[in-house]
N, C-alpha and C positions, 0 to 999 in steps of 0.2 A: 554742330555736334549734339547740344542738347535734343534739336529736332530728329535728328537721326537715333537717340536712345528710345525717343517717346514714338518713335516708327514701330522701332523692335519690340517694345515693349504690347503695344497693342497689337503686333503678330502674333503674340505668344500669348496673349491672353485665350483664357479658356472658354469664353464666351464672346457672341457679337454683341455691339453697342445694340439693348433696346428697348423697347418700351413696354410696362408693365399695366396693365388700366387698374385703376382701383378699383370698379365694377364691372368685370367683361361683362359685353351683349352677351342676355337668354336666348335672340331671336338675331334675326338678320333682315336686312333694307334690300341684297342686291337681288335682280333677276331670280328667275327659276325657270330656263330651259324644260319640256318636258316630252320626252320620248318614250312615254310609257305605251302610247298607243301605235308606235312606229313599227308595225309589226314585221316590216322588209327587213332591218334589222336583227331580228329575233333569230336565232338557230339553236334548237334541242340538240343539248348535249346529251342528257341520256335523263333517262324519266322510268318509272316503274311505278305503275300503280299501286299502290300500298305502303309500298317501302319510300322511309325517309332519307333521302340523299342527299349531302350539305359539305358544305366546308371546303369547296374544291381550291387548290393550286396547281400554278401552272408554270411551265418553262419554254424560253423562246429555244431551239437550235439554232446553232449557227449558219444553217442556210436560211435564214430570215421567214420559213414558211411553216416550219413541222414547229408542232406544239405537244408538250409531254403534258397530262392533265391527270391531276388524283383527289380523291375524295372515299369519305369514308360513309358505307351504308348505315344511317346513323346521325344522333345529333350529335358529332365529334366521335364517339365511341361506336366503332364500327367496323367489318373488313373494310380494306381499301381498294378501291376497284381504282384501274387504270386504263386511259383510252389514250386518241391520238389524232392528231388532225395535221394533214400533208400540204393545206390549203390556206391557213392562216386563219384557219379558224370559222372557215364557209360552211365545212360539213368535218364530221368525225365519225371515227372506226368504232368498231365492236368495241368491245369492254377487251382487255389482255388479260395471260398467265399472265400471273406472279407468285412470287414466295409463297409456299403455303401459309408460313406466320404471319405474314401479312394481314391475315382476318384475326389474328390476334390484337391489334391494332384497338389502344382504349381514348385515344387521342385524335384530335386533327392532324393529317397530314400534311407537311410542308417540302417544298421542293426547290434548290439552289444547286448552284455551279461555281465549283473551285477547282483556281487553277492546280497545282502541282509542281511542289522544285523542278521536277522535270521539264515542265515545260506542258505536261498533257492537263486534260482536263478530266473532272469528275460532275457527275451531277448526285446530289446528296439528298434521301429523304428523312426526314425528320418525325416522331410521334413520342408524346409522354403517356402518358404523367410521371410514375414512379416504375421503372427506371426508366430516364430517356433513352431511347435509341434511335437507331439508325441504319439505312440501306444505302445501296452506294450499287452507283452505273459507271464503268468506263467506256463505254460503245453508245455515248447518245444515249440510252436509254433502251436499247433491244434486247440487253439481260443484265438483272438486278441480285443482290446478293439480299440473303435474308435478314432483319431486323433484328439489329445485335445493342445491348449495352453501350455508350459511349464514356460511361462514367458510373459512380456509387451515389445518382442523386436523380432526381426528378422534377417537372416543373409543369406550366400548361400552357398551353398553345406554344409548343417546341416546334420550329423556333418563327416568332412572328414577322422577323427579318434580320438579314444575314449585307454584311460586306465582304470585301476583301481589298485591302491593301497595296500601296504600291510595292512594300515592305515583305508582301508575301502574307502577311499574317489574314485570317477570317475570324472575323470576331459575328457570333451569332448572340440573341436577344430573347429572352422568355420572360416568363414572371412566375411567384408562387405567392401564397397564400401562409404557407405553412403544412398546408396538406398533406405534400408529396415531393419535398425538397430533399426528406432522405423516408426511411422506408419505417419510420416509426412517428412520422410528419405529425401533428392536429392544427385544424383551424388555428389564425390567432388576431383574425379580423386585421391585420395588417399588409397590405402588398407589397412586394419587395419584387424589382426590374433587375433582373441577373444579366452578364455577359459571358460567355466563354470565349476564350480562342484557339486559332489552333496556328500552329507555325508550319504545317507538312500537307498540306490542302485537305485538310477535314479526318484524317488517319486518328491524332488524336488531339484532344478536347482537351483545355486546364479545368480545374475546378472554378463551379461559379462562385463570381463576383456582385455584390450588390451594386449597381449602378447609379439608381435613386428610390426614394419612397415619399411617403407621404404621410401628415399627423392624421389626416384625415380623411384624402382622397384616396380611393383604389385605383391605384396608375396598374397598368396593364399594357400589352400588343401592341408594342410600338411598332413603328411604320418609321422606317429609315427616310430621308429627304438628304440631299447634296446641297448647299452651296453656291448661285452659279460662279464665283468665282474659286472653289473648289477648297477653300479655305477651314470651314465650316461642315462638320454633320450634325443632323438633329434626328431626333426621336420625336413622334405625333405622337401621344398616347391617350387610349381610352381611360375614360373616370368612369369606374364599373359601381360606383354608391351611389348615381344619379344624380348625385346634389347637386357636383360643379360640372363646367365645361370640362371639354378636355383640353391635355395638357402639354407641353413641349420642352424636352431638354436637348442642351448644345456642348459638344466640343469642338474644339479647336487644334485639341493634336491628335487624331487620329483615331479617339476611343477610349483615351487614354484617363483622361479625365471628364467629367460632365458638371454643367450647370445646375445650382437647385432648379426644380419644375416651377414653368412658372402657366399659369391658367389662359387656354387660345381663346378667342371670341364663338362666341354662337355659331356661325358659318361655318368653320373648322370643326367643330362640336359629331365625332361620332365613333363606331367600333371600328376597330383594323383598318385605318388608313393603310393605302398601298397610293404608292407616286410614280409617276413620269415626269420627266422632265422635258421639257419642249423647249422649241425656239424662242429668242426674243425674251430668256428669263421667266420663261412663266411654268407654272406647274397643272399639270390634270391629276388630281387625288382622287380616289372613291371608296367609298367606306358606306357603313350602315348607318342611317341621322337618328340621330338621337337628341339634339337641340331641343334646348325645353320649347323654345316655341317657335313652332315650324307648321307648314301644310303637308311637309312631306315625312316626319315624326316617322321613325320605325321603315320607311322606303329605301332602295340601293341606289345613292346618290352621288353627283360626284361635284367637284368643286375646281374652278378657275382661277387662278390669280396667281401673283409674282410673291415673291422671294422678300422683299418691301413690305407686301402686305402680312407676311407669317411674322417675320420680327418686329414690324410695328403695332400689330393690333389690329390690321385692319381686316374689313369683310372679304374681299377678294373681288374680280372683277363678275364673276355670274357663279348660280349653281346651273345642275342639271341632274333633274329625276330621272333616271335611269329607267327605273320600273316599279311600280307599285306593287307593294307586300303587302298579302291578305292578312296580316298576324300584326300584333303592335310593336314587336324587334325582331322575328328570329328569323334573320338574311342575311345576305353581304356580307360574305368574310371574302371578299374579293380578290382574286386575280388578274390581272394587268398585265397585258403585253403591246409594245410599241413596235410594230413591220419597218423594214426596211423603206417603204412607199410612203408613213407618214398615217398609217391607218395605226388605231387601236383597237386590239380587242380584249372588252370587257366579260368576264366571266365568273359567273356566283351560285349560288343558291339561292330559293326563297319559297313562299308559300304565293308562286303564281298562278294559280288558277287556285280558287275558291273553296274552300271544302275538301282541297287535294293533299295529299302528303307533298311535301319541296321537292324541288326536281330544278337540275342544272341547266343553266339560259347563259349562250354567247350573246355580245352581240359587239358589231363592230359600224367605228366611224372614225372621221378624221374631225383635227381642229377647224378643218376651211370648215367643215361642217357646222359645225358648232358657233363659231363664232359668224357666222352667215346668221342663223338662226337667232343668235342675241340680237346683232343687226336687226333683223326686223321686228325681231320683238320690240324692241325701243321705239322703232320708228312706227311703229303701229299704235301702240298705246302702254304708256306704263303699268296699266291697272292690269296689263295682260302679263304681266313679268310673275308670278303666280298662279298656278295650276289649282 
């Protein structure tokens, strides 16, 4: 009986059992994959000489092939041009119509899918600052309603990740500053991690919720992660004051409630995690490094390892530099999509080529890939596990 109270009780707790370092790693021991030169891989998503193009998101369809992709001409603040790829992301379409208000657009664009009491589905865009709103697809993606208000409040990078429930509910994730929370917002050098939800697939939003903060850190853009025993979600979050690592908080019931933040190791260390979850427990994340000490500092990188390794502290099993960035941050706000086949395709922004305004880069590989690759890295020489 007593073992059966002390079951329930650690069901119900609102965090997993774990460990805290009194000094997380600046830097990181394991591997570094590098595919910066792997030009087969490469596919131009759309490029324009001049013009600055950044901050793309993306969406799988349900035929496991078509890809919905937006981005805004612009660092963040820009129209939003929208393309389309039939292929998994081998080649892509023209630029599409859209909304005229759409070039209204003062925010990064984000892109999700909720279901519907009924039973259909929506796909949802997203852009702030002050008001947040939102566009909305019933047909896949083949016509979009124009960018309306979702509420009297505002936030930045709306929304940095989004779930949905078994429950039916979608709870989405921003941050503010103070800026642009309502329409008379200032600075107040503290960041503040909002939730909304919605109970009717995205139609209407509650008012946001503080979720966590910081005395000292700038928590920001968190990047949703599962659980592999599904028990658990967690937030990755950027430290936008440079000082500390970033950061990661946990619930246990559904969103309901969160853990204080507590500091990841170096490894983990960077902007807008976005995750997959893979076989065998283990995670492929990518995000922008930021890691105070790194070879790939400011590069679009991504990171290997299990579920074990994020709530104990540890490094993970490998990186892997995606692609080198001519600028010392300004890339990687990543999107992430997993095919039906076991391929993923990566897609961002950056300052790839030299002296150029940013311009959007797919590229696509599998785990066998990847982990082939560490294989021989190891088995060739350790001093080669660094680019």
């Amino acid at each position: 009986m007593i073992l059966h109270i002390i079951m329930v009780l650690l069901l119900q707790s609102p965090v997993p059992v774990q460990d805290e370092p009194v000094k997380p790693s600046r830097g990181y021991d394991i591997p570094v994959i590098d595919l910066d030169e792997d030009l087969d891989r490469h596919v131009v998503v759309d490029r324009e000489p001049g013009q600055y193009l950044g901050h793309p998101s993306t969406h799988l369809l349900d035929d496991g092939k078509t890809i919905i992709i937006v981005y805004p001409k612009g660092h963040g603040r820009g129209a939003i041009v929208m393309k389309r790829s039939e292929d998994g992301g081998r080649t892509w379409g023209e630029r599409l119509e859209t909304p005229a208000n759409w070039a209204t657009s003062v925010e990064v664009p984000t892109l999700y899918e909720t279901g519907m009491p009924d039973g259909s589905k929506r796909i949802l865009m997203f852009t702030g600052l002050y008001p947040i709103r939102m566009a909305a697809s019933s047909d896949e993606g083949s016509t979009w309603s124009p960018l309306a208000p979702i509420g009297d409040y505002g936030g930045i990078v709306v929304m940095s990740d989004c779930i949905q429930f078994d429950d039916g509910r979608a709870m989405c994730f921003f941050h503010d500053d103070g800026r642009f929370i309502d329409d008379s917002g200032k600075a107040t050098g503290v960041f503040n991690v909002y939730a909304i939800t919605s109970t009717d697939g995205g139609v209407a939003w509650t008012e946001p919720e503080v979720i966590t903060t910081h005395e000292t850190a700038h928590l920001c853009e968190g990047g949703l992660i599962r659980s592999p025993d599904g028990l658990t979600i967690a937030l990755l979050l950027r430290e936008n004051s440079r000082v500390l690592n970033s950061f990661i908080i946990y619930s246990r019931d559904e969103g309901r409630t969160w853990s204080d933040p507590v500091e990841l190791p170096g490894a983990l260390t960077g902007d807008r995690h976005q995750v997959i979850a893979l076989p065998e427990e283990r995670y492929f994340i990518s995000f922008r490094d930021t890691t105070h000490e790194s070879p790939t500092q400011g590069d679009w990188v991504g990171w290997v390892g299990s579920w074990d390794d994020i709530i104990h502290g540890g490094e993970g099993q490998y990186r892997v530099r995606l692609k080198d960035n001519h600028h010392r941050w300004d890339c990687a706000y990543p999107a992430l999509e997993l095919l039906p086949d076991g391929t993923i395709v990566a897609v961002t922004y950056g300052h790839w080529t030299e002296g150029e305004s940013p311009w959007i880069l797919s590229m696509r590989f599998t785990m066998e890939e990847l982990d082939a690759m560490h294989s021989a890295l190891l088995e060739s020489s350790p001093s080669k596990a660094t680019p």
